[in-house]
RODO-960033 format. One record per residue (C-alpha): x, y, z; residue in three letters; residue number from 0. Coordinates in nm, 3 decimals, always signed. Example, Ala and Ser with C-alpha at 12.3 -4.5 7.8 and 13.67 -1.06 7.14 Angstrom:
BEGIN
      east     north        up   res     n
    +1.230    -0.450    +0.780   ALA     0
    +1.367    -0.106    +0.714   SER     1
//
This chain:
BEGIN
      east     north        up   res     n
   +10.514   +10.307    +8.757   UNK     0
   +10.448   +10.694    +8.741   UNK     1
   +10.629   +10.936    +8.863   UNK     2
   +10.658   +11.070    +9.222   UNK     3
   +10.339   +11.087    +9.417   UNK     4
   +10.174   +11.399    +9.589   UNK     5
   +10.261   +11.415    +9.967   UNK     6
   +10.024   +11.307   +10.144   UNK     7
    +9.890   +11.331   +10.510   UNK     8
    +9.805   +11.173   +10.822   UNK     9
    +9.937   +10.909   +11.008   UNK    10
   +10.068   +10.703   +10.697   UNK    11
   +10.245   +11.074   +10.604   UNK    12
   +10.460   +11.074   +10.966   UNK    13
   +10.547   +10.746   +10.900   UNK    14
   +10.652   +10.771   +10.559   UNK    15
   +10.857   +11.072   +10.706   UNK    16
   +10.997   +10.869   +10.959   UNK    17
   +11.069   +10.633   +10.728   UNK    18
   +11.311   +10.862   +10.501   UNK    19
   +11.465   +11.078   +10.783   UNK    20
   +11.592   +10.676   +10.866   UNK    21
   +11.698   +10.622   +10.506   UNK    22
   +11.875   +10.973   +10.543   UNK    23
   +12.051   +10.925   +10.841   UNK    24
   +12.191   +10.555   +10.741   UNK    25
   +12.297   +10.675   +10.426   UNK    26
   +12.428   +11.017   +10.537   UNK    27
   +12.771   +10.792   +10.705   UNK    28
   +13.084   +10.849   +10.512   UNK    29
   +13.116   +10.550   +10.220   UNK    30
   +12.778   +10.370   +10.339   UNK    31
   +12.609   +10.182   +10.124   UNK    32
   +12.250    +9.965   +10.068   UNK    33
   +12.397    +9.558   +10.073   UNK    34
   +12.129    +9.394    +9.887   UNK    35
   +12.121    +9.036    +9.960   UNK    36
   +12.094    +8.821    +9.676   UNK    37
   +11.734    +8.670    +9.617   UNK    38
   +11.860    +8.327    +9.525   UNK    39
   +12.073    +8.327    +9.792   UNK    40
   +11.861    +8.386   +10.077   UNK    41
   +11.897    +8.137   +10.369   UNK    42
   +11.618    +7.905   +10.383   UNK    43
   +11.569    +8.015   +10.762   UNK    44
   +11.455    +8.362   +10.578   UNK    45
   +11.271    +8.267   +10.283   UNK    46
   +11.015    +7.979   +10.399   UNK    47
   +10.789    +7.981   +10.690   UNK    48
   +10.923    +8.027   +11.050   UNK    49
   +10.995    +7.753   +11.263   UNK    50
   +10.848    +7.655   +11.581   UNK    51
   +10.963    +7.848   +11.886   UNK    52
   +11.253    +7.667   +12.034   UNK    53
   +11.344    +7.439   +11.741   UNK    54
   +11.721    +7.456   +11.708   UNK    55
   +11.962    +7.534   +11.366   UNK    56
   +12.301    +7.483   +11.242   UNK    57
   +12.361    +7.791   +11.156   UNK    58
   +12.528    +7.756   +10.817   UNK    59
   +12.287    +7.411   +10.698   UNK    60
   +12.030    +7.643   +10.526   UNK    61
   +12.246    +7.835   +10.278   UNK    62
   +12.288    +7.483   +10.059   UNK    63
   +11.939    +7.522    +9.955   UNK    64
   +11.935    +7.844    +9.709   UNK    65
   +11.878    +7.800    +9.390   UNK    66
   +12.193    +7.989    +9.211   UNK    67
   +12.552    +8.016    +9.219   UNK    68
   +12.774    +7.907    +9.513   UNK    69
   +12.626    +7.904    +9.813   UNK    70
   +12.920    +7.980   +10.044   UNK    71
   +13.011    +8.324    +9.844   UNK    72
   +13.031    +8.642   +10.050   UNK    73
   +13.005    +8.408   +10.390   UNK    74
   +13.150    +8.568   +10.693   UNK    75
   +13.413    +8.293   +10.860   UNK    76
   +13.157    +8.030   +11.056   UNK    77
   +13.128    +8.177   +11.407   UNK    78
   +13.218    +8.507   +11.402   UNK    79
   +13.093    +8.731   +11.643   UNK    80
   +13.141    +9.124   +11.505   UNK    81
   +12.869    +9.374   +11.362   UNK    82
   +12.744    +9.153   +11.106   UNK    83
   +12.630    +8.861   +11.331   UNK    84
   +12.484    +9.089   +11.584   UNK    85
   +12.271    +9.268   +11.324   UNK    86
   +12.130    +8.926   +11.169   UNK    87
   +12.021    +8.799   +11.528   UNK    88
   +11.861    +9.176   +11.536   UNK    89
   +11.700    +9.014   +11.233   UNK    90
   +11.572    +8.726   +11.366   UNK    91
   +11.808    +8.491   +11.100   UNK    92
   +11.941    +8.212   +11.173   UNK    93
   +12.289    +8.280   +11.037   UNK    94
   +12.567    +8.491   +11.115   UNK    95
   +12.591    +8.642   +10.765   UNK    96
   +12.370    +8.896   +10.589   UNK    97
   +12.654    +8.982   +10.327   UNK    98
   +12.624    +8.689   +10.057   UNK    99
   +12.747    +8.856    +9.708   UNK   100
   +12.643    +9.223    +9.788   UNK   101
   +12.511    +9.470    +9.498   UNK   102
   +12.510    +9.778    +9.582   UNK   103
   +12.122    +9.973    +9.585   UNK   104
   +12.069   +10.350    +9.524   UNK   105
   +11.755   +10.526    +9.624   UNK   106
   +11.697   +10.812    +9.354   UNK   107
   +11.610   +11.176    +9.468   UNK   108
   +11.437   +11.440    +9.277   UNK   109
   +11.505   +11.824    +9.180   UNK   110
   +11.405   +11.908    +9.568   UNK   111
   +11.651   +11.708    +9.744   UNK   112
   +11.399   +11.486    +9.848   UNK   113
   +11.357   +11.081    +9.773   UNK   114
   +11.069   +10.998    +9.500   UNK   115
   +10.785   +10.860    +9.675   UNK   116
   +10.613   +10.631    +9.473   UNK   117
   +10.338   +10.500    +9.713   UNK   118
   +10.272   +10.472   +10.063   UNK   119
   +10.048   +10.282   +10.332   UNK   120
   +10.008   +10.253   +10.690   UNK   121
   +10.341   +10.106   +10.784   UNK   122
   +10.548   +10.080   +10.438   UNK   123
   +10.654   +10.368   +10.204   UNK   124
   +10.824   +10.263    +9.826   UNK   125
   +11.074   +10.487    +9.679   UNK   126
   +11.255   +10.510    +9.341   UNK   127
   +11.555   +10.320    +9.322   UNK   128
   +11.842   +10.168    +9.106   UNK   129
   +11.999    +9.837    +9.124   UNK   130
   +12.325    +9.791    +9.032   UNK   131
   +12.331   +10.196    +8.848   UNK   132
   +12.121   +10.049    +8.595   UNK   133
   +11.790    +9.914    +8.672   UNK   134
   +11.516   +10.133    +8.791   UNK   135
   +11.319    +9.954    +9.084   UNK   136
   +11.060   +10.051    +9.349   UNK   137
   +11.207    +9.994    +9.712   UNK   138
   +10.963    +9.905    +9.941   UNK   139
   +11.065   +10.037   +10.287   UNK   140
   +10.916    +9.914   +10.633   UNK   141
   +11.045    +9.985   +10.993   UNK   142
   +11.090    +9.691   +11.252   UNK   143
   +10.895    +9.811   +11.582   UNK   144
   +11.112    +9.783   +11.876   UNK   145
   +10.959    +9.426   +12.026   UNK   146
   +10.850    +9.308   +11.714   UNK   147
   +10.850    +8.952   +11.688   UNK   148
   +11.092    +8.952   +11.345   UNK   149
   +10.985    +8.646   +11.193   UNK   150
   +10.634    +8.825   +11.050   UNK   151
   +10.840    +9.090   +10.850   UNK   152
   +10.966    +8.809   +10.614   UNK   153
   +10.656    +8.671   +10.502   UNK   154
   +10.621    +8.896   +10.211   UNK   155
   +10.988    +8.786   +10.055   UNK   156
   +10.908    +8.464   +10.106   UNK   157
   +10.598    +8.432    +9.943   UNK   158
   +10.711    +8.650    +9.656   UNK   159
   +11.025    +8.396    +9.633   UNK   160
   +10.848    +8.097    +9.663   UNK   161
   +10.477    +8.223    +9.427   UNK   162
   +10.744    +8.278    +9.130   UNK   163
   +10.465    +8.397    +8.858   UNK   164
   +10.435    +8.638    +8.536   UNK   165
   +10.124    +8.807    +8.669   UNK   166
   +10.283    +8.898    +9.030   UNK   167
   +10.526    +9.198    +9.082   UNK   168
   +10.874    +8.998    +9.090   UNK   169
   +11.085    +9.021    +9.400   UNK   170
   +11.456    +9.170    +9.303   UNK   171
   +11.596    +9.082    +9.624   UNK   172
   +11.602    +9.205   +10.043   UNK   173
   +11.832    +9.485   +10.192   UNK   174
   +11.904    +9.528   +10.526   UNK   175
   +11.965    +9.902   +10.663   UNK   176
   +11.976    +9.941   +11.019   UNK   177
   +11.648    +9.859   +11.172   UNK   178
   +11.485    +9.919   +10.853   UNK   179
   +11.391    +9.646   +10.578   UNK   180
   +11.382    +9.720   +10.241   UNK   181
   +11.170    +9.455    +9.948   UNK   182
   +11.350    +9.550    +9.602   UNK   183
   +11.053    +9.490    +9.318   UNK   184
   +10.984    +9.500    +8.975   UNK   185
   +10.929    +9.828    +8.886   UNK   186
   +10.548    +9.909    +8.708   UNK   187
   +10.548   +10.205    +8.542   UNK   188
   +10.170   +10.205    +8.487   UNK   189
   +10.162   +10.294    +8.845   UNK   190
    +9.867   +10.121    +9.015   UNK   191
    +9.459   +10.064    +8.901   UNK   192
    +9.323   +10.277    +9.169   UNK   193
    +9.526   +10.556    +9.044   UNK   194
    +9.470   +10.521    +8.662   UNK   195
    +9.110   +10.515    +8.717   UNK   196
    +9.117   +10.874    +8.852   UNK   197
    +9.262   +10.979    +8.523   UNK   198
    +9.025   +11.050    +8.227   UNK   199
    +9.242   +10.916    +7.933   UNK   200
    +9.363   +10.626    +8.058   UNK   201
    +9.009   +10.530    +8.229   UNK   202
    +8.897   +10.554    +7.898   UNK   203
    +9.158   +10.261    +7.785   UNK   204
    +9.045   +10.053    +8.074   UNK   205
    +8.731   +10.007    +7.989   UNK   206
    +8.571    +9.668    +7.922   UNK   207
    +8.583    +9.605    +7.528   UNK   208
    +8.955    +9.791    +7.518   UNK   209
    +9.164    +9.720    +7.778   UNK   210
    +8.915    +9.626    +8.093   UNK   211
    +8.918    +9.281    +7.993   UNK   212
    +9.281    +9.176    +8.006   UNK   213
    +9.299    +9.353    +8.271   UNK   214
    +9.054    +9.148    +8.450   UNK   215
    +9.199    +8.804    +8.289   UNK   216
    +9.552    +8.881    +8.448   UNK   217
    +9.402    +8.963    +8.811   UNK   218
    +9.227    +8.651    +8.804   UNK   219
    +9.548    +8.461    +8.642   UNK   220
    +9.726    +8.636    +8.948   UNK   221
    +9.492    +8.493    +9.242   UNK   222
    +9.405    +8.170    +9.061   UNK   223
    +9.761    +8.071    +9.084   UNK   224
    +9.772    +8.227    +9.441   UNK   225
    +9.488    +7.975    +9.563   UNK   226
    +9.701    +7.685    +9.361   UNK   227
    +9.982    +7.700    +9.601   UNK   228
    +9.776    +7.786    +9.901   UNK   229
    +9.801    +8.124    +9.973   UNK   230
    +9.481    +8.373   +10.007   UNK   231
    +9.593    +8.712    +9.934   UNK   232
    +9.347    +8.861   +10.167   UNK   233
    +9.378    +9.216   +10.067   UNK   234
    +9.312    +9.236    +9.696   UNK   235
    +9.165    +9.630    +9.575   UNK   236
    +9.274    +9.845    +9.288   UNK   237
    +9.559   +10.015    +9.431   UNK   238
    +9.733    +9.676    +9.474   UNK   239
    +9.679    +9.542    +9.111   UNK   240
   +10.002    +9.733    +8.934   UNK   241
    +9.950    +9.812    +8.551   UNK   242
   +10.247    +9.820    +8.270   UNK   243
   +10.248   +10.129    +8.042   UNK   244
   +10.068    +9.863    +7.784   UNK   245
    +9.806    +9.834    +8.043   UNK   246
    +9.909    +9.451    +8.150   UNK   247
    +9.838    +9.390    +8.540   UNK   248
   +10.062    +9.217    +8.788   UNK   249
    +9.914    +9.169    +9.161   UNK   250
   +10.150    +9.308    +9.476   UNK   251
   +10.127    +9.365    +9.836   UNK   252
   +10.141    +8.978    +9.987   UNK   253
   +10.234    +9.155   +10.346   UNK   254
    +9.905    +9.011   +10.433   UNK   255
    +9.868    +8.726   +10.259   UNK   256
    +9.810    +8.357   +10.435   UNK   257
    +9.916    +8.019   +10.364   UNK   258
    +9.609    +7.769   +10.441   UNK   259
    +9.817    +7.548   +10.581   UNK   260
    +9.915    +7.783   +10.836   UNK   261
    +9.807    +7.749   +11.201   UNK   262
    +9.556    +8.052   +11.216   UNK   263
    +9.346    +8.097   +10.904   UNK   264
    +9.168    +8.387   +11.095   UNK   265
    +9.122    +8.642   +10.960   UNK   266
    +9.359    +8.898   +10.900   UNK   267
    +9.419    +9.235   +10.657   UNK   268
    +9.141    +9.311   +10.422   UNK   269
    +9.024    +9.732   +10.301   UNK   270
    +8.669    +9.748   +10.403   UNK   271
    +8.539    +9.840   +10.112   UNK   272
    +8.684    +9.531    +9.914   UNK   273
    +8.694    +9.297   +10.207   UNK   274
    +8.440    +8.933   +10.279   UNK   275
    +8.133    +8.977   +10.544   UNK   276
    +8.372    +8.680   +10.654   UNK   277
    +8.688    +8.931   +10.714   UNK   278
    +8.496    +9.216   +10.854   UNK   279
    +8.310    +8.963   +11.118   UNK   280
    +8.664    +8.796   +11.200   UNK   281
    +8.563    +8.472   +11.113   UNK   282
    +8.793    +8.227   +10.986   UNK   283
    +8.861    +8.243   +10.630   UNK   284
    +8.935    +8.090   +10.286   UNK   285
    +9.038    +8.165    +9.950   UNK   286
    +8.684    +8.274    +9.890   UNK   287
    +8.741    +8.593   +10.063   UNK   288
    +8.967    +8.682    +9.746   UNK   289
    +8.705    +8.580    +9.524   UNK   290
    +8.451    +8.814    +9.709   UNK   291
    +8.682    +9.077    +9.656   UNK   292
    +8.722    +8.989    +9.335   UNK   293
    +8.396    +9.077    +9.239   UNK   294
    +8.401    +9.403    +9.361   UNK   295
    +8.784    +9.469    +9.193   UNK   296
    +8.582    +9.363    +8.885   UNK   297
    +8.227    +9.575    +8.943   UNK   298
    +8.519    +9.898    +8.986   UNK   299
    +8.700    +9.824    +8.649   UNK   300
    +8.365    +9.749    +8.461   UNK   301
    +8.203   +10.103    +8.591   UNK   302
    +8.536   +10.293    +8.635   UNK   303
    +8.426   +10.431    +8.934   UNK   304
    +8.631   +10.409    +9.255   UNK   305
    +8.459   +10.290    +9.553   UNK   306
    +8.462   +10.515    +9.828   UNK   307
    +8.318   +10.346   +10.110   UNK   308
    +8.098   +10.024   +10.177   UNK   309
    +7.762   +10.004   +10.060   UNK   310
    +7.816   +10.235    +9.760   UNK   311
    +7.847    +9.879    +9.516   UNK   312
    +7.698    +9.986    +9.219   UNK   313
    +7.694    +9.672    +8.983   UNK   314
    +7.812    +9.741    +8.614   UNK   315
    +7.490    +9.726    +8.306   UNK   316
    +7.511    +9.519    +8.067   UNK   317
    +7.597    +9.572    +7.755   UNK   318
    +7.699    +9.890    +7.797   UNK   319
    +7.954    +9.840    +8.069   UNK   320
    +8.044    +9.480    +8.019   UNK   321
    +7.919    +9.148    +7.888   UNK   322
    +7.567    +8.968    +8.021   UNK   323
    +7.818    +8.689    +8.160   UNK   324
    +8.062    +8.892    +8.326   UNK   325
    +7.777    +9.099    +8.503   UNK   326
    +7.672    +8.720    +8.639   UNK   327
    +7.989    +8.626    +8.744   UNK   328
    +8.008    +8.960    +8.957   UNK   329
    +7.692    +8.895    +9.137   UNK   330
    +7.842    +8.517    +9.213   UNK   331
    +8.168    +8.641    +9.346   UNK   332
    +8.026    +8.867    +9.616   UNK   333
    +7.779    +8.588    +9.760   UNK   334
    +7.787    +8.687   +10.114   UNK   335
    +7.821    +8.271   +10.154   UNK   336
    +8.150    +8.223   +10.073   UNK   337
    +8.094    +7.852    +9.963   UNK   338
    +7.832    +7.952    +9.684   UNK   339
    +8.103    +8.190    +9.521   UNK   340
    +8.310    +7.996    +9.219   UNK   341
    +8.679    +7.978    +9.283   UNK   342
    +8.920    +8.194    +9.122   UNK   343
    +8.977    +7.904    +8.865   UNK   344
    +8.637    +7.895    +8.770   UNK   345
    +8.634    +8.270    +8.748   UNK   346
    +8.932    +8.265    +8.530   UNK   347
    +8.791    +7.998    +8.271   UNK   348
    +8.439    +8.245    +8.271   UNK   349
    +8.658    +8.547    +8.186   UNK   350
    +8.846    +8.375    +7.926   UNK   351
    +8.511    +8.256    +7.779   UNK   352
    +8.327    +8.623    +7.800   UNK   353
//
């Protein structure tokens, strides 16, 4: 990922601010520290989909089911009743325990005192951290609303736990801080697509017959396998697909994202200017909506020119920007009827063969 990011502002801007003076203040306490919790030793309660309102737990049945090391290590006694458990039912968990095997997370600061911003959005900032004092990560950082219904907030891990895949940004592990809740990820150094496209030299390197292509084959690697185990991304755009300094892509952002075999398949997240007729009207949706925006992730990449608002589309020429066939497949993938659009699987086996 690159380095720090310009301030910027708005309403994303007081929340990011928010955000930090929080960090600040639960960090300023004498010998505090960030208690990751252990990916593969998150309670199942946390890491798969909630449970019906009103369905009871044992407490401690869920913590068999990790996937590494012993499951009872760092357990609080069964029962007990100080800080710990009262900050998990904050949590929404159903255990008493959020200290299983704790390593200890630093979030890095730069010459001004201040913590390095690497990205921002309407209710999330990511910072610079290390794991362990060794690993650089980015720490993405969202507040829990007072009345928020707790359950949503863990969506993200557990689709990033459970959609285990080379071309999606890995999930380190969760920390707890107060009433803040932090996703540790796999740092990308190539910082994001949106942003590389602003710059000259390396829009140059994306395009089609150097880089552009692989680019292209990894997104649709990334959502292909998505739509395998279910889950529509429903908010796939540029600034989401994160590059490597080789220019290799790796899809992020699943706060959004939907099982299918969830009750409501309405729809739900989307940026307008990459989003399906189907999102924008509210109607319920499918893994086509991806696929739709898709097309346009694809039409971006080919030109090199960011879309600024709806309606601008300008499709890429072919040869000149991109193969006859690829230029086809575009104008398939943004169908406004979703069930005349290939799937991502068929979108992946065209790229391959382009």
């Amino acid at each position: 990922m690159e380095g720090p990011k310009p301030r910027s502002s708005g309403s994303s801007c007081s929340q990011r601010h928010r955000i930090e003076s929080m960090l600040r203040s639960q960090l300023s306490r004498p010998g505090q520290r960030i208690e990751l919790v252990p990916l593969e030793r998150l309670p199942a309660a946390l890491t798969h989909q909630a449970v019906d309102e009103g369905q009871q737990h044992n407490s401690w049945s869920s913590f068999g089911s990790g996937s590494g090391g012993d499951s009872n290590a760092g357990l609080l006694q069964e029962g007990s009743s100080g800080p710990s458990a009262l900050a998990s039912r904050q949590w929404g968990l159903a255990t008493d325990s959020l200290r299983l095997a704790p390593g200890e997370l630093e979030l890095l600061s730069g010459p001004d005192g201040a913590l390095c911003l690497l990205g921002e959005g309407s209710s999330s900032a990511v910072f610079l951290g290390r794991l362990a004092g060794q690993e650089d990560v980015a720490v993405k950082v969202a507040e829990l609303a007072p009345g928020m219904d707790s359950r949503h907030v863990w969506d993200e891990a557990s689709l990033l736990r459970t959609c285990v895949h080379r071309r999606l940004v890995a999930l380190l592990g969760v920390a707890c801080q107060g009433q803040l809740l932090m996703l540790v990820m796999e740092l990308m150094r190539g910082g994001d697509l949106h942003s590389a496209l602003q710059r000259p030299d390396i829009r140059d390197a994306l395009r089609w017959a150097a880089r552009g292509r692989q680019v292209a084959l990894d997104v649709a690697e990334a959502l292909a396998f998505l739509h395998s185990c279910g889950v529509q991304h429903a908010d796939l755009k540029p600034s989401n697909v994160m590059l490597t300094v080789e220019l290799r892509a790796k899809l992020t952002d699943l706060g959004v994202a939907q099982r299918l075999g969830s009750r409501s398949r309405q729809a739900v997240g989307g940026t307008t200017q990459y989003a399906a007729p189907e999102q924008l009207l509210g109607l319920p949706c499918t893994t086509q909506a991806d696929v739709y925006s898709l097309g346009v992730l694809l039409t971006v990449l080919c030109t090199g020119r960011p879309l600024a608002a709806r309606g601008q589309l300008c499709l890429p020429t072919a040869p000149d920007d991109c193969p006859q066939p690829v230029l086809e497949l575009i104008r398939e993938c943004i169908r406004p009827d979703p069930l005349r659009r290939p799937t991502a699987e068929e979108a992946l086996r065209r790229l391959h063969d382009s």
